[in-house]
N, C-alpha and C positions, 0 to 999 in steps of 0.2 A: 192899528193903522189900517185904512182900506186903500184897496189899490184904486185906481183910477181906469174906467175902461174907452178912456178918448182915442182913436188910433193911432195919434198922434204918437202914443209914449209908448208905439206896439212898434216892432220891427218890419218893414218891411220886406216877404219872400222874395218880393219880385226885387228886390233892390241888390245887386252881387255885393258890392260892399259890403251893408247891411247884414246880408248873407256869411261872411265871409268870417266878419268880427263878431255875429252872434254866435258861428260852429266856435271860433278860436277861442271864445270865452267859456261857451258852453263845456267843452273839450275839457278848459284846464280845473272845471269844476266836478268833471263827470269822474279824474279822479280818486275823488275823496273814496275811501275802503269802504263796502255796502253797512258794513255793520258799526259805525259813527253815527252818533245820536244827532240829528238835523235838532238846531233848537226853534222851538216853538213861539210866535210874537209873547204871546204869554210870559215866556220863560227871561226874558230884556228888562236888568234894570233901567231905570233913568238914565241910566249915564249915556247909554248905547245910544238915543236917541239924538243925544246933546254935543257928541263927536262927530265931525264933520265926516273921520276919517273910515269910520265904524259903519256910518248911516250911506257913504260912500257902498262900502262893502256890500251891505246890505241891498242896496237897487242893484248893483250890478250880477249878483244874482239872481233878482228876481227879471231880469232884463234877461238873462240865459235862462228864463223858464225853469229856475232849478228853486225849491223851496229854501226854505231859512237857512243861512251857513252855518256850515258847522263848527265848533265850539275849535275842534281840534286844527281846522283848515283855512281859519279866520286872519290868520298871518300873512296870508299870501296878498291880502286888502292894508291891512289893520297896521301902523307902527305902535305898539303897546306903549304902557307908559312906562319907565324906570322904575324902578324902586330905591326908595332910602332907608337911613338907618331909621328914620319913624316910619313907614309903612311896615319895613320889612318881615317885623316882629308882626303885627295882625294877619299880611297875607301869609307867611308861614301858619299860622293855626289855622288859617281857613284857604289851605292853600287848593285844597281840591272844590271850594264851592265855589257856583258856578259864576259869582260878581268877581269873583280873582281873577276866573280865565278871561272874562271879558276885559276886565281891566289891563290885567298883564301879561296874561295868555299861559302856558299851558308851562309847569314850572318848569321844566325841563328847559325852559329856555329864556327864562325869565331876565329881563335885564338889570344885574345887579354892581354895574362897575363902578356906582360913589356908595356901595354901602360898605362900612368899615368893620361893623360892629355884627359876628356873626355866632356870636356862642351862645351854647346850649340852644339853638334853633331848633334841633329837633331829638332835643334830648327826651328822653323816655318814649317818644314815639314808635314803639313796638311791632307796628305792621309797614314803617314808613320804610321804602325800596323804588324811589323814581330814578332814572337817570338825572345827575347833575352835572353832566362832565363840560358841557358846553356855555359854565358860568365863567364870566370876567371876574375873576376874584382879587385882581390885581392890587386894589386896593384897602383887602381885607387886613387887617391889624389883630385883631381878637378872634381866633376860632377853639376856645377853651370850650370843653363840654359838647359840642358840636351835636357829637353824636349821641352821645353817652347814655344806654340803653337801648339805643336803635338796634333792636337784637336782629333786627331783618336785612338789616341795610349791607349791601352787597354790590355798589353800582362802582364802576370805574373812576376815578377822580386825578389820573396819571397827567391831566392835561389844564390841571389847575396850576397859575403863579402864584407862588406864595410868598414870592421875594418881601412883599411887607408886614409878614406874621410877625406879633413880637407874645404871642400865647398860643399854645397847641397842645395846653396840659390837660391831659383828658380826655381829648378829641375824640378817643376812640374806645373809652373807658366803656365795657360791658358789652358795644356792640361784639357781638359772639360771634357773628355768621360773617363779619368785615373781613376782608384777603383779595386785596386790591394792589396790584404794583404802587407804588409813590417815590422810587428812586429819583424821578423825572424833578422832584419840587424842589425847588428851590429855597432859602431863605428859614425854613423850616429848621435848618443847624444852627440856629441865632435865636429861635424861641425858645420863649419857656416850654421845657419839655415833658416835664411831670406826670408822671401818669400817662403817658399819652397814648400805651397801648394794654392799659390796666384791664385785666379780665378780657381781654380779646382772643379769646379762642383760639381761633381758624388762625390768625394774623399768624402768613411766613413767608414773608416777602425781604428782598435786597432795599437795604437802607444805606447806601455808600453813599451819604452825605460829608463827607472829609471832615471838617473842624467842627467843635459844635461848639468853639468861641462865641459872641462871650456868655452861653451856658454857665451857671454856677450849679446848676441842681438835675439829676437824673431819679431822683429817688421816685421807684415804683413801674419805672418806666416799663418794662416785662414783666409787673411782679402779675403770675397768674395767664401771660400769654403761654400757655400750654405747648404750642405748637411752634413757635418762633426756634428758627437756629439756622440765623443767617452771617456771614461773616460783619464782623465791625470794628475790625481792629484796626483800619485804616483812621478811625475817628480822634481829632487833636481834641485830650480832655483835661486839658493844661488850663484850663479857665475853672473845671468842677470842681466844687468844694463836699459838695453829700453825695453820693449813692446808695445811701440807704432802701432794702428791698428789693434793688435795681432787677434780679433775676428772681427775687421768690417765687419757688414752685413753676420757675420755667422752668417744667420737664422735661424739654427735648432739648436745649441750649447746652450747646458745647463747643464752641467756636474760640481759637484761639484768643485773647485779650494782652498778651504779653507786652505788647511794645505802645502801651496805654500808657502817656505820664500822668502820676497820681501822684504826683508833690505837692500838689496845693489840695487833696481830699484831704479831708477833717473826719468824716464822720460816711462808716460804710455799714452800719447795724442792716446784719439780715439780710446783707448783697446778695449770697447764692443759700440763703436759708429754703433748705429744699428741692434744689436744683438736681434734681436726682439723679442727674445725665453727666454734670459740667465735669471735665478729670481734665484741664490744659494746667500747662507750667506759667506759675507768676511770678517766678522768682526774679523779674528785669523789676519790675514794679519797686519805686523807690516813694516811701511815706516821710515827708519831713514836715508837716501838719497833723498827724491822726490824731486823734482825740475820743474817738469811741469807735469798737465796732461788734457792736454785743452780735450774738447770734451772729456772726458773720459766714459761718460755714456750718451751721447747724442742721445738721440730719442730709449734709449733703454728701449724701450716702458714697459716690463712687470717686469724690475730690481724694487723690494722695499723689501728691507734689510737694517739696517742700520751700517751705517760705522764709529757711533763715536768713537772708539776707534782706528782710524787711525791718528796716527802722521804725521804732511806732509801736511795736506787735504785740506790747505788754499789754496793750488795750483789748486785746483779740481774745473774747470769753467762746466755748467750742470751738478750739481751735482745731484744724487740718489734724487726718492722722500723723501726718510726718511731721507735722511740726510742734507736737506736743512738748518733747521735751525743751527745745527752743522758747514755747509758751512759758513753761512752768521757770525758768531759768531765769525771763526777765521779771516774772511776777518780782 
C-alpha cells in the first residue's frame, strides 16, 4: 500500500481543530507499551484489507503519524469477529498466529458466546498459560478434556458461567500446576464429573457446590489430586450411583464425608485406596444398593473407624481395621 502525499490527506498545523483531534488521537495511540511489536504492511493477511473496519484502523493511525498498529492494541479500532463451534477448533491450534489476532484479536479476549462445544481445546498443550477469564462461556455445554495435560496452565477462570455445562469429566485431568478458585461456577454440580480433577496436583481449592444432582458418577474425581482437602460434605449425593477411585492416593484428603447419603451407590471399588491421610467417621453412611467395592480402603494406611452399621459391607474386600471382624461375619 503507498501512502499518498496530496496535502490534502495531511493535517493541517495551522488548523486548532485539526490540531486538536490529531494530539487526541495521537495521545491515545502513544499509549501502546514501547516493547509491542508495530506490524509491518508486509506482515497483513488479505483479510485486513478487505474490512472496512480494520482498514478504518489502519488510516487512522497513520493520520496520527504513528506507524502500523499494533497487533495487541488493534481493539481499540477493530470489533473482531466471533468465533464458532467450526472456527473455534482451527484458531485454538493457531491461536497465537498472527492471522488469528488479526481475525479475532488477542485470545485472551476473544469472543466466544455461541460456541458450545469446548473440549479437549487445549488438551495436551504443555506450555499453553494465557489468561482466559474474560470468556462468555455462557453457552458452553461440553468442557470435557479442556485442559487435560496443560501442565502449565495456571490462569483464573473464577469468573466463568457454567450454568450450561452438562460434561466437565476431565477438565482438569493432568493439568499439574492448575489451583484456581472455581467455587464461584455455577451449573458445574449437574455435570458429568469424572475425572475432573484426575492427576491435578497443585488443585486445593473450596468446591461448595451443594447438590451434585442429577450426577450419577464421581468415580476418579481426586483420584491422584495429591494436595486437595477441602471440605465437601455439604454435597447432596443422593443422585450417585459409582464412586469408584473417587480419593485414590489423595494424600492429604481428610475432610469429614459423614452426612453424605449413599443409598443409591452401587459400586465404590478403591474410593479411599491410598488415601494415606483420610481417618473421619462413616458410620451415618447408609448402603441399600452396593454391589462391589473391591480395594475400597486399601493400604489406607491411617482410616480406623468403624463401619458396622453399613448394610452392603459383605462386598467390602480390605476392609477398615475396625471393621474386620464385622467384614469376615458377613462374608
Amino acid at each position: 500500500m503507498e501512502h499518498t502525499t496530496d496535502e490534502d490527506d495531511h493535517d493541517d498545523p495551522d488548523d486548532p481543530e485539526q490540531s486538536s483531534s490529531s494530539s487526541s488521537s495521537r495521545s491515545s495511540w502513544l499509549s501502546v507499551e514501547e516493547n509491542t511489536h508495530a506490524i509491518e504492511p508486509t506482515d497483513m493477511p488479505p483479510l485486513f484489507l478487505e474490512r472496512k473496519d480494520m482498514l478504518t484502523a489502519a488510516c487512522a493511525c497513520y493520520r496520527a503519524g504513528l506507524p502500523w498498529v499494533c497487533v495487541k492494541h488493534v481493539c481499540a479500532y477493530v470489533q473482531y469477529a466471533a468465533l464458532t463451534d467450526r472456527t473455534f477448533v482451527d484458531a485454538v491450534s493457531n491461536w497465537s498466529a498472527t492471522w488469528v489476532r488479526w481475525q479475532f484479536g488477542h485470545i485472551s479476549h476473544w469472543d466466544v458466546r455461541v460456541v458450545t462445544h469446548f473440549a479437549s481445546m487445549f488438551c495436551q498443550h504443555e506450555t499453553f498459560n494465557e489468561p482466559l477469564n474474560d470468556w462468555d462461556v455462557g453457552r458452553g455445554q461440553c468442557f470435557d478434556d479442556m485442559f487435560y495435560g496443560a501442565t502449565a496452565f495456571n490462569q483464573p477462570l473464577d469468573r466463568w458461567n457454567m450454568s450450561s455445562a452438562i460434561r466437565v469429566d476431565y477438565m482438569f485431568g493432568y493439568a499439574t500446576s492448575f489451583n484456581q478458585p472455581l467455587w464461584t461456577w455455577t451449573g458445574t454440580h449437574r455435570a458429568i464429573v469424572d475425572g475432573m480433577f484426575y492427576e491435578a496436583h497443585a488443585f486445593n481449592q473450596p468446591l461448595q457446590w451443594g447438590a451434585l444432582s442429577p450426577v450419577n458418577s464421581t468415580d476418579n474425581m481426586f483420584n491422584c489430586a495429591r494436595a486437595f482437602n477441602q471440605p465437601i460434605h455439604t454435597w447432596d449425593m443422593s443422585s450417585v450411583v459409582t464412586t469408584r477411585m473417587m480419593f485414590n492416593e489423595a494424600h492429604a484428603f481428610n475432610q469429614p464425608l459423614g452426612p453424605w447419603n449413599m443409598r443409591s451407590v452401587c459400586k465404590t471399588d478403591g474410593m479411599f485406596q491410598r488415601a494415606t491421610a483420610f481417618n473421619q467417621p462413616l458410620n451415618e453412611w447408609r448402603f441399600e444398593a452396593l454391589t462391589s467395592a473391591e480395594d475400597m480402603f486399601a493400604d489406607a494406611t491411617s482410616f480406623d473407624h468403624p463401619v458396622d452399621q453399613w448394610i452392603g459391607f459383605r462386598c467390602v474386600s480390605h476392609a477398615p481395621k475396625r471393621a474386620t471382624s464385622t467384614y469376615e461375619r458377613l462374608r
